[in-house]
Backbone bond lengths (Angstrom), bond angles and torsions (degrees), N, CA, C in turn:
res aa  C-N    CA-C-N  psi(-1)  N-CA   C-N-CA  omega(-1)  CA-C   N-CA-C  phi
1 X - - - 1.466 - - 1.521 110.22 -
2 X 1.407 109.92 128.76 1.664 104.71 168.83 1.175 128.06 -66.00
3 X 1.309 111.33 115.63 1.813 135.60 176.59 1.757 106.31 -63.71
4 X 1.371 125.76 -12.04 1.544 135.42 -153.69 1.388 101.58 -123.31
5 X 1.151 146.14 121.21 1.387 156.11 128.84 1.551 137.74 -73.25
6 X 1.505 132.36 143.90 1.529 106.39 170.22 1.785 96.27 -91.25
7 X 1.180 97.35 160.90 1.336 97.71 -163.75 1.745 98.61 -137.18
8 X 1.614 112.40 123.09 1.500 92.93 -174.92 1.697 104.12 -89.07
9 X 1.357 123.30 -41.56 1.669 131.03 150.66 0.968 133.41 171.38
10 X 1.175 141.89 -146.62 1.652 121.33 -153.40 1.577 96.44 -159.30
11 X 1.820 111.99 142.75 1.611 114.84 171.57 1.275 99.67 -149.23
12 X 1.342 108.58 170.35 1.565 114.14 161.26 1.640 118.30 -92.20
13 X 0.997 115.51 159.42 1.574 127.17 -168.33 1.004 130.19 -179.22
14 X 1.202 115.70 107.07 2.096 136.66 169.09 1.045 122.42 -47.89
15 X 1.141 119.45 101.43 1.813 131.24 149.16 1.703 92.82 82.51
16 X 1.076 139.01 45.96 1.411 124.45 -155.61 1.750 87.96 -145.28
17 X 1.590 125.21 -54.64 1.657 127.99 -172.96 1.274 85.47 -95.87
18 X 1.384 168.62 -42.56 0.931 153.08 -120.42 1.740 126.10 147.92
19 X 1.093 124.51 167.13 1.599 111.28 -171.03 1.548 103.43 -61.68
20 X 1.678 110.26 152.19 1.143 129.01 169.32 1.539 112.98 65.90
21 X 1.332 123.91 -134.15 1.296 143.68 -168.82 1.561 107.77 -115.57
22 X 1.476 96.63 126.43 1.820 86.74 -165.54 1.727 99.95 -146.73
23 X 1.328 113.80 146.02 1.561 111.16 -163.04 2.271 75.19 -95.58
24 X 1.094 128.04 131.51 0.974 136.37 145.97 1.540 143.03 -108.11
25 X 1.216 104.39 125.79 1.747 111.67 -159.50 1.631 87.97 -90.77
26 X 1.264 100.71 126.88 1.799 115.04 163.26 1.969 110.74 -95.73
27 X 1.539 114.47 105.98 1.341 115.89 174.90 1.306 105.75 -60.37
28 X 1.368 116.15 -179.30 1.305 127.52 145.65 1.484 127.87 -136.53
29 X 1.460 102.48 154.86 1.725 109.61 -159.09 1.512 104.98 95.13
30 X 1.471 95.05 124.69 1.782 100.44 -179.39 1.850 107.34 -159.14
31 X 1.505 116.50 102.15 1.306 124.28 -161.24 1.741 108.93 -38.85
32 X 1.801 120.75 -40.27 1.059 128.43 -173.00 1.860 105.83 -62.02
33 X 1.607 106.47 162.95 1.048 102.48 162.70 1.987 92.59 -147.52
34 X 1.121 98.85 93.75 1.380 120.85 176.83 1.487 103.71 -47.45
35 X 0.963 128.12 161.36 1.587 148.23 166.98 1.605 105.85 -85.72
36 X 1.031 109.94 -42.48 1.673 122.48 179.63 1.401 119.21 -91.29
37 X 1.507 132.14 -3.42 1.044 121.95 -121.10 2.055 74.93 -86.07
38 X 1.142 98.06 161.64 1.853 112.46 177.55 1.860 101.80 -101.29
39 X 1.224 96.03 -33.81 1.644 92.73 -173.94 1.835 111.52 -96.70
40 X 1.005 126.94 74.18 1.654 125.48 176.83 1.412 108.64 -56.48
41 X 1.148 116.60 -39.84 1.260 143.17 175.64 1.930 125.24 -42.81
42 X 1.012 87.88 -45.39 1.744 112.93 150.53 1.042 125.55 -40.42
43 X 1.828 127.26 -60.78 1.056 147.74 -137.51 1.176 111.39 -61.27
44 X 1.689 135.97 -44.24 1.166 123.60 -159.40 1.634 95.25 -132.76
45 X 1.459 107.62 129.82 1.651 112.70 172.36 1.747 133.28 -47.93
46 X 1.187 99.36 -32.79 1.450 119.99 161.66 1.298 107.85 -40.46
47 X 1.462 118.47 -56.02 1.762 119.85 -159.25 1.464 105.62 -82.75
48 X 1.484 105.50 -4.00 1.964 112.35 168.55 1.554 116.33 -55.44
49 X 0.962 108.72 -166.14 1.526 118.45 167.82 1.588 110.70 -150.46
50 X 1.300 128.64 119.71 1.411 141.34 -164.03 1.702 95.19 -34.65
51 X 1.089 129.58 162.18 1.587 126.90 147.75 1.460 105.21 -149.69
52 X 1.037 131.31 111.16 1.785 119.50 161.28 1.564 118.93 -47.15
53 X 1.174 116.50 151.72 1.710 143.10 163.30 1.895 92.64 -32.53
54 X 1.517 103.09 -70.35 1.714 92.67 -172.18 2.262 120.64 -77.77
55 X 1.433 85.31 -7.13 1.816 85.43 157.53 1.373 128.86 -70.20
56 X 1.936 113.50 -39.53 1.124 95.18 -168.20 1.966 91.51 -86.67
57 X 1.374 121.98 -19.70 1.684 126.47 175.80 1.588 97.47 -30.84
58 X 1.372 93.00 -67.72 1.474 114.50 -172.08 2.293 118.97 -27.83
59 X 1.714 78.88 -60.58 1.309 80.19 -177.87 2.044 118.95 -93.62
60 X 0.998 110.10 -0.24 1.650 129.08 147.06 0.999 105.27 -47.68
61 X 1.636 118.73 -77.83 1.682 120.97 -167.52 1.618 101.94 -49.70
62 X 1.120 140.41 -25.95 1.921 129.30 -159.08 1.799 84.67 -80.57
63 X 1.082 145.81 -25.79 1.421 154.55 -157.11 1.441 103.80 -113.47
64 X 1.356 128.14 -23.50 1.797 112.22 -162.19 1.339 116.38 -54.68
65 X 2.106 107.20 -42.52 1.185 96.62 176.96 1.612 151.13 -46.35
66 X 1.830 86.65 -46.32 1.708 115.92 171.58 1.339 102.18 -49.79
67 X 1.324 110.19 -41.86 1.731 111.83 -145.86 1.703 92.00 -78.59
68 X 1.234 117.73 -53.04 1.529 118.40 -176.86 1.652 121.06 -52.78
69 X 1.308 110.90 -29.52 1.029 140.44 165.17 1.840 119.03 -40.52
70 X 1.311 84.32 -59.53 1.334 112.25 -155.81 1.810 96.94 -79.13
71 X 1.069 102.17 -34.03 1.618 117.63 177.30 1.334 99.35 84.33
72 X 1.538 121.59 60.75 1.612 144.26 179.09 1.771 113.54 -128.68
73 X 1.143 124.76 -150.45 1.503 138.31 -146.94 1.429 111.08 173.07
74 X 1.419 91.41 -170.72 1.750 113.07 159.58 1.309 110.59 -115.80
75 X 1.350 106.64 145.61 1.613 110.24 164.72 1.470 107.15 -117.17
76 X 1.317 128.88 171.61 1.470 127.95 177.52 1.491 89.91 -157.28
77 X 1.654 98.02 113.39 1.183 143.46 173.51 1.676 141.21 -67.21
78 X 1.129 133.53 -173.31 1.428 107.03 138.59 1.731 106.05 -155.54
79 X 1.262 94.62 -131.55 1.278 151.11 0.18 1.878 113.36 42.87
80 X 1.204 94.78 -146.40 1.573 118.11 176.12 1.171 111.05 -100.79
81 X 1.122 152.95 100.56 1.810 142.58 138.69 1.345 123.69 -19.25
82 X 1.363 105.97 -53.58 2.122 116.48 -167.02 1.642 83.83 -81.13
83 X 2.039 138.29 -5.70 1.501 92.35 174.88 1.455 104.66 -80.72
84 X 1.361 131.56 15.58 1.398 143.02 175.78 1.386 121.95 -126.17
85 X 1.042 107.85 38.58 1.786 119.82 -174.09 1.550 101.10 -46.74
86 X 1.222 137.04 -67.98 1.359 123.26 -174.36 1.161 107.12 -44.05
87 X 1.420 141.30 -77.91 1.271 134.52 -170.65 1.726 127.90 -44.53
88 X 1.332 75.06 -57.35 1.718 75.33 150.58 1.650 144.14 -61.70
89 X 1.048 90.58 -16.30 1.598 98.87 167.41 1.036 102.31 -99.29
90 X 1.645 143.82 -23.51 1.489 121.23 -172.99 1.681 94.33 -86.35
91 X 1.358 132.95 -46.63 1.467 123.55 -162.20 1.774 89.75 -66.65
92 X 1.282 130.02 -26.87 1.726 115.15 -178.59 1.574 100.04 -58.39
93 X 1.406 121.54 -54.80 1.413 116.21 -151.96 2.166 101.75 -78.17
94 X 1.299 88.03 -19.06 2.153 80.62 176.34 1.474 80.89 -72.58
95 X 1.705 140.81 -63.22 1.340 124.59 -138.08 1.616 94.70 -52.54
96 X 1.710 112.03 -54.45 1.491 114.27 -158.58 1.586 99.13 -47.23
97 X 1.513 120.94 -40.48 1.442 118.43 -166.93 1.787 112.53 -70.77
98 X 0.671 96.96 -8.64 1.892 124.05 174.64 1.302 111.87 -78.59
99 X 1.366 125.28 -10.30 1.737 137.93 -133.45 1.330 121.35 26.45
100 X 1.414 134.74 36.34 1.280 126.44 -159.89 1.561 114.28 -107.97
101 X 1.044 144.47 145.79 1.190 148.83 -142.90 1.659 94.54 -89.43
102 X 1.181 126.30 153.00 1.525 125.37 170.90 1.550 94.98 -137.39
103 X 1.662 85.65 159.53 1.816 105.63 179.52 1.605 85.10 -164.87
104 X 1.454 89.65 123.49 1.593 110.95 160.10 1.780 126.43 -92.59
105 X 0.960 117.82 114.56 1.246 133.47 -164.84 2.001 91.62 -95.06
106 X 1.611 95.09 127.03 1.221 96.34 -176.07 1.389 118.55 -164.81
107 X 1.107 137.41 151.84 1.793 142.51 175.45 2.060 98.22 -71.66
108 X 1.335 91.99 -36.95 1.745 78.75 -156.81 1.733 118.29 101.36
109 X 1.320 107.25 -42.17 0.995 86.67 167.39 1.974 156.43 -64.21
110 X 1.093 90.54 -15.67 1.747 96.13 158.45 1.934 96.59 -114.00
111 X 1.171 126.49 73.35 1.079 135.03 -178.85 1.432 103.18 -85.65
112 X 1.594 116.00 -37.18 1.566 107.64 178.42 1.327 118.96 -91.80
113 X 1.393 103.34 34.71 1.654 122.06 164.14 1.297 85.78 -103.25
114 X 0.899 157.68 -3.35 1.435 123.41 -179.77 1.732 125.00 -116.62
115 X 1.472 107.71 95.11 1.842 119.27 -168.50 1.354 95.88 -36.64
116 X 1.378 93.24 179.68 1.313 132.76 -150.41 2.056 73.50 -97.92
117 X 1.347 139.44 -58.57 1.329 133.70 -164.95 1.278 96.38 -73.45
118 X 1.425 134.61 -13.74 1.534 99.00 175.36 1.558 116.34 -95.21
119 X 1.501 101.54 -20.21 1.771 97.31 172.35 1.438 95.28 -79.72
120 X 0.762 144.24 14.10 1.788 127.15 161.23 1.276 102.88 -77.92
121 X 1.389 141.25 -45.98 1.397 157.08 -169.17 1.457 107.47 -105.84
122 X 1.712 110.61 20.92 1.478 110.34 139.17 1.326 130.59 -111.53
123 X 1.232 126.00 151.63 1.485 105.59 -164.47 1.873 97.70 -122.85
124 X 1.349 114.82 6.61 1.693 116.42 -157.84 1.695 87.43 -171.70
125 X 1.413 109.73 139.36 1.440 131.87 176.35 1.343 81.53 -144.01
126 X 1.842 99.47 122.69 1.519 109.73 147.69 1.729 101.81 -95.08
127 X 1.078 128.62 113.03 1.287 130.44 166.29 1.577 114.89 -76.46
128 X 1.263 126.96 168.91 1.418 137.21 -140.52 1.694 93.72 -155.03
129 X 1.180 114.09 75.45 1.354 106.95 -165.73 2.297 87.04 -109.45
130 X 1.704 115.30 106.26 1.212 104.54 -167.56 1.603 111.59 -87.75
131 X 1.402 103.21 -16.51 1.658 124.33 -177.66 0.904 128.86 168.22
132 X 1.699 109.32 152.81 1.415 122.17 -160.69 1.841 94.79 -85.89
133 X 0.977 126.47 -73.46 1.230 119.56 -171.25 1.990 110.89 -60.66
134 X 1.556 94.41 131.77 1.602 120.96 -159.81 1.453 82.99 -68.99
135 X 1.207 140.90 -29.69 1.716 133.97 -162.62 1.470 92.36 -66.49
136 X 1.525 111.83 -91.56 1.350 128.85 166.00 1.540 101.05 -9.13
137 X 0.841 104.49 -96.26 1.684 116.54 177.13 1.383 107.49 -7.47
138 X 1.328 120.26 -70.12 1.251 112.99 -157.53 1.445 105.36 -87.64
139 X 1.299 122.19 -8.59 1.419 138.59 169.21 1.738 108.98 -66.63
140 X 1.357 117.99 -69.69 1.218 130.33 156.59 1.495 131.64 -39.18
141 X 1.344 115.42 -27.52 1.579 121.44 -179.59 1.873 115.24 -117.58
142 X 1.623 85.18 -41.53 1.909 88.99 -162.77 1.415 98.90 113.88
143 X 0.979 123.76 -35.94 2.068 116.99 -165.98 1.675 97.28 -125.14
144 X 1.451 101.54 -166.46 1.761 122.48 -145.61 1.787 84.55 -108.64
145 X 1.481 106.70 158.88 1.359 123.04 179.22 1.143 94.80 -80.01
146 X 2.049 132.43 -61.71 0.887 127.55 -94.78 2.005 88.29 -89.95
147 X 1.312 129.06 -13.99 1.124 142.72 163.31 1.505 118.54 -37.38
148 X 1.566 106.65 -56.34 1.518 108.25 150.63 1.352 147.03 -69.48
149 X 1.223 106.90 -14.44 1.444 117.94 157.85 1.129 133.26 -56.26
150 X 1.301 92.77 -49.19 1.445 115.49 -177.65 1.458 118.96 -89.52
151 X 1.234 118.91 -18.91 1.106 119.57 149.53 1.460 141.31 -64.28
152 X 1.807 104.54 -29.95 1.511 120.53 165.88 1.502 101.30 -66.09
153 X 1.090 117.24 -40.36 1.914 106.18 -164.27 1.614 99.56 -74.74
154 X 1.327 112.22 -27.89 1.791 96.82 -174.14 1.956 96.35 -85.04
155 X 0.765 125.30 -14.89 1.509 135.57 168.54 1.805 100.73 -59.01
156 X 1.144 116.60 -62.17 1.858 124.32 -167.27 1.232 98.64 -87.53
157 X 1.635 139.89 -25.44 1.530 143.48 155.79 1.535 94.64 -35.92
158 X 1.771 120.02 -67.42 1.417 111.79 -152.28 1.893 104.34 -103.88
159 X 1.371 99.95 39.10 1.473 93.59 -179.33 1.242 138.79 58.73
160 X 1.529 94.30 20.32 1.636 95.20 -161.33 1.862 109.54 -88.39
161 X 1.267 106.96 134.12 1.895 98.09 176.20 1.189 115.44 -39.87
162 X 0.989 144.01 -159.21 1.767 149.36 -115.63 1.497 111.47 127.00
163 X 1.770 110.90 132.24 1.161 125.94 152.58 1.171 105.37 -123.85
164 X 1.284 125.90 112.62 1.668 109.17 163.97 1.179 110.09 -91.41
165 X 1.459 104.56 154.64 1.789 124.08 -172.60 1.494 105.79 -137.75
166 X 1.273 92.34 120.05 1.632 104.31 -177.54 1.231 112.83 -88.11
167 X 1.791 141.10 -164.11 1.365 118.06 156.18 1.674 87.28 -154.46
168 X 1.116 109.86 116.77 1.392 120.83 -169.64 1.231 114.03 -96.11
169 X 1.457 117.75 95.24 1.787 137.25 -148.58 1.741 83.62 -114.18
170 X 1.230 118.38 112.41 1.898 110.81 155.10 1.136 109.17 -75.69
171 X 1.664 94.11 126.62 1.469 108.70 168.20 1.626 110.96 75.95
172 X 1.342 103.85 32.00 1.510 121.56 156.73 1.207 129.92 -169.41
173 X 1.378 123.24 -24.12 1.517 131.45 157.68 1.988 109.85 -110.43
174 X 1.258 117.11 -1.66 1.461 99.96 -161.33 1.185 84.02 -119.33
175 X 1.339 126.94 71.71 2.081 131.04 167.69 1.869 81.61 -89.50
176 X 1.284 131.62 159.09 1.140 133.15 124.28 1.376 162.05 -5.28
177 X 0.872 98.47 -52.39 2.069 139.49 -174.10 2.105 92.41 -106.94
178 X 1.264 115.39 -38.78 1.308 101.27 161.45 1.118 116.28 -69.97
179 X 0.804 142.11 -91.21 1.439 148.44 173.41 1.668 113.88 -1.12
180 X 1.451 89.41 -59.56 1.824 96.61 -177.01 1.250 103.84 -61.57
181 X 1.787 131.30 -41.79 1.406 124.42 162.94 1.320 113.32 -33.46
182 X 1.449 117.22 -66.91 1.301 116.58 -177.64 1.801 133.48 -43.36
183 X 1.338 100.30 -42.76 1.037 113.94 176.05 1.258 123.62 -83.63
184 X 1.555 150.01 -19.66 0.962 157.75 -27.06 1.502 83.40 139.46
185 X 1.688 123.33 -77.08 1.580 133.80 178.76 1.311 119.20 -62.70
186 X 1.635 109.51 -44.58 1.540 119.11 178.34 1.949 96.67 -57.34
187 X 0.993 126.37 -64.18 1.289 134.72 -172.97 1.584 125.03 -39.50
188 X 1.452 100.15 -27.25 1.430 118.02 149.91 1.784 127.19 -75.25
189 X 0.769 122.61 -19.62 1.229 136.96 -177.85 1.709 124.49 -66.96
190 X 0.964 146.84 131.27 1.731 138.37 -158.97 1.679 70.92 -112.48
191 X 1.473 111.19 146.76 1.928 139.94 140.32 1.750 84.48 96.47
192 X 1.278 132.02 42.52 1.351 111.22 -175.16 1.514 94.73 -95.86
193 X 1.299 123.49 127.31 1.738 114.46 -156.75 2.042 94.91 -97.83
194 X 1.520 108.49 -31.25 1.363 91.07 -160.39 1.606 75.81 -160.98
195 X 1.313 131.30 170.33 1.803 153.36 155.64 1.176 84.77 -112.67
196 X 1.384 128.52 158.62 1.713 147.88 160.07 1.900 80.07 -134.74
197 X 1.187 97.65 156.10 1.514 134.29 -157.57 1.692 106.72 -130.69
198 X 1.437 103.24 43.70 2.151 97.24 -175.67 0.889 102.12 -73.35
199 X 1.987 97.85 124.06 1.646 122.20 151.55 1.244 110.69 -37.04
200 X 1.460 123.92 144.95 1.531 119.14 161.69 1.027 110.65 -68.10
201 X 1.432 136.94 155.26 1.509 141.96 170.93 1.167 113.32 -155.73
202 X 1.964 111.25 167.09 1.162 114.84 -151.95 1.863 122.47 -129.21
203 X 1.914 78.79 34.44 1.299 81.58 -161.70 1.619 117.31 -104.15
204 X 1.307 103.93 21.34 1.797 116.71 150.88 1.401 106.79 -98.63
205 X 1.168 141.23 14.94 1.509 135.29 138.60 1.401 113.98 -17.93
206 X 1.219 129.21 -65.76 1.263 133.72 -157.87 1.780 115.56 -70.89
207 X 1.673 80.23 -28.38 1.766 72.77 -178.74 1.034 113.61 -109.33
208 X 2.207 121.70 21.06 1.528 111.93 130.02 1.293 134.93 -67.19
209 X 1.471 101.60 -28.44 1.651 112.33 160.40 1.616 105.97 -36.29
210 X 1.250 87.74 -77.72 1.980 100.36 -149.07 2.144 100.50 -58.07
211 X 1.239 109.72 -10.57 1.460 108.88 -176.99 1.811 102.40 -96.79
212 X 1.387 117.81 -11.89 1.371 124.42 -167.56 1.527 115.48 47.39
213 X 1.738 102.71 57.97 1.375 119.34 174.47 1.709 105.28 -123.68
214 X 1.150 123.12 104.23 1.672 130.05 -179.36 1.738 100.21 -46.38
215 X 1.323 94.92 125.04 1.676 89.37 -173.70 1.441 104.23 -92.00
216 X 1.541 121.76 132.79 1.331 120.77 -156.57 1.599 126.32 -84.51
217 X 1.635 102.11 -0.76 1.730 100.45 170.34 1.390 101.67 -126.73
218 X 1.404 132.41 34.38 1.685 116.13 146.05 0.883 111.23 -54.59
219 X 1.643 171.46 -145.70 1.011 119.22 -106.53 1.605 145.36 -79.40
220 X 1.873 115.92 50.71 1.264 112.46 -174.83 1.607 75.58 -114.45
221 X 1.930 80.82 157.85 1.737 93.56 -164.97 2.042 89.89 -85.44
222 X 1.645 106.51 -169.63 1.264 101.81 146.22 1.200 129.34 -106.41
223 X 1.164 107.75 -171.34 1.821 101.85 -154.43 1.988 91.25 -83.22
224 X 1.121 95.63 157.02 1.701 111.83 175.40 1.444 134.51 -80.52
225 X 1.127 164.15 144.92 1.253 153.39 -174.91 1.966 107.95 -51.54
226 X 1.462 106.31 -37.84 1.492 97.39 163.49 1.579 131.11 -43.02
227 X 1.475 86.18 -54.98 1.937 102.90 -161.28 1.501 91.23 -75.87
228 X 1.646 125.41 -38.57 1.338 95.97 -171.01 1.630 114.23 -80.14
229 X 1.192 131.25 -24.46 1.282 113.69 150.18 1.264 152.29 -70.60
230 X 1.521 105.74 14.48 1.418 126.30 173.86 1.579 96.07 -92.06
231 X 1.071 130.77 -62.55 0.977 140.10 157.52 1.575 112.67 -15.14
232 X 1.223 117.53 -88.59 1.856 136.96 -176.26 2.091 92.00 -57.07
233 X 0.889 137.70 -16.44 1.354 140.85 162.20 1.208 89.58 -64.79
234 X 1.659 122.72 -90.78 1.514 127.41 -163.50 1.569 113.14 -13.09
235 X 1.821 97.97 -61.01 1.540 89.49 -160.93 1.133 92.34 -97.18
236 X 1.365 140.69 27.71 1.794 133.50 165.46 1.519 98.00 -78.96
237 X 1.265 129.16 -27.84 1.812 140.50 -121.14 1.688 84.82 -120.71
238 X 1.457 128.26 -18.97 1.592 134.57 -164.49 1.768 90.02 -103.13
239 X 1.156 126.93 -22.52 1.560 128.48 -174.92 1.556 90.97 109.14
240 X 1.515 144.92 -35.45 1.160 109.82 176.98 1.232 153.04 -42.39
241 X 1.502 132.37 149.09 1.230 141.04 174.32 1.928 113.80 -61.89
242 X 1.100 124.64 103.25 1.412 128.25 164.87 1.429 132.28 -109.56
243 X 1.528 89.25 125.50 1.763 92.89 -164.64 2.089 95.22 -113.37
């Protein structure tokens, strides 16, 4: 198993990757290329920097106390995580040996990268579910839904928690009939703990600037206090949980 990761870097952060206070490792390299994405910066593994299994251990342990404290974890981020499934599964199983809570932050889409030993030594999937309709979808990302789908059902097969995370793009993810897809699937699902409902936003702008990559939704506005509660209705109205 690879002991080595590219690693783009690592912070602490409240209630934002996962419950409480959580030291979160950001990978790098991530197959999608979102329309929204805030992190460009991510994108390619190359622009990482190597880290071993006991580097990022290393700098976890200066935080375990706070973090346990705090009633937090680690999350591992990206980019993508599953395009580094080994590594990612070895820094999950030191955190678990650490006692520290884990949550994998993920698209789903390379979901069947991820063994059967590393979801044992997950305890929280924020899933990345961007849309129900495959057009959109593949319009919005570059790749196929059906990867995430299918990845949520073997997720609620083994009981595993769930965050779903929406990304509420006007006039590309917030049609109606999407949404109700969305909500509609989550509602089928066993361990779905909460949906979060993210506004689109525009505040990785700058670092399409500084990469001299035209960022592709300046001019879409963000969504309004209407649409996003039309929205957080939708999946209130399916029995889901919305935070």
């Amino acid at each position: 198993m690879s002991t080595t990761g590219s690693v783009h870097s690592w912070d602490i952060a409240t209630a934002v990757d996962g419950p409480g206070t959580r030291f979160v490792l950001f990978l790098s390299g991530c197959p999608l290329r979102c329309l929204y994405c805030h992190n460009p910066d991510t994108w390619h593994m190359r622009d990482g920097h190597r880290m071993t299994v006991e580097d990022v251990v290393a700098e976890m342990a200066k935080y375990r106390r706070f973090i346990e404290v705090a009633g937090g974890g680690m999350t591992i981020s990206g980019g993508e995580p599953l395009l580094q499934p080994d590594f990612t599964t070895a820094v999950f199983h030191r955190a678990k040996e650490l006692g520290l809570h884990t949550a994998l932050d993920t698209s789903g889409f390379l979901g069947a990268r991820a063994t059967d030993e590393l979801l044992a030594d997950t305890d929280l999937v924020l899933l990345d579910i961007k849309s129900w309709d495959p057009v959109v979808y593949r319009h919005v990302t570059g790749g196929e839904v059906t990867p995430t789908l299918e990845f949520a059902r073997r997720l609620s097969a083994l009981g595993k928690p769930m965050w779903i995370r929406f990304v509420l793009v006007p006039g590309h993810t917030d049609a109606v009939d999407n949404v109700e897809g969305i909500a509609s699937f989550v509602s089928t699902l066993d361990a779905v703990e909460r949906v979060e409902v993210l506004p689109f936003h525009k505040l990785g702008a700058p670092k399409y600037a500084e990469l001299g990559i035209p960022f592709p939704l300046e001019n879409v506005p963000t969504p309004d206090t209407a649409l996003i509660q039309r929205v957080r209705d939708q999946f209130s109205a399916c029995g889901v949980p919305v935070h």
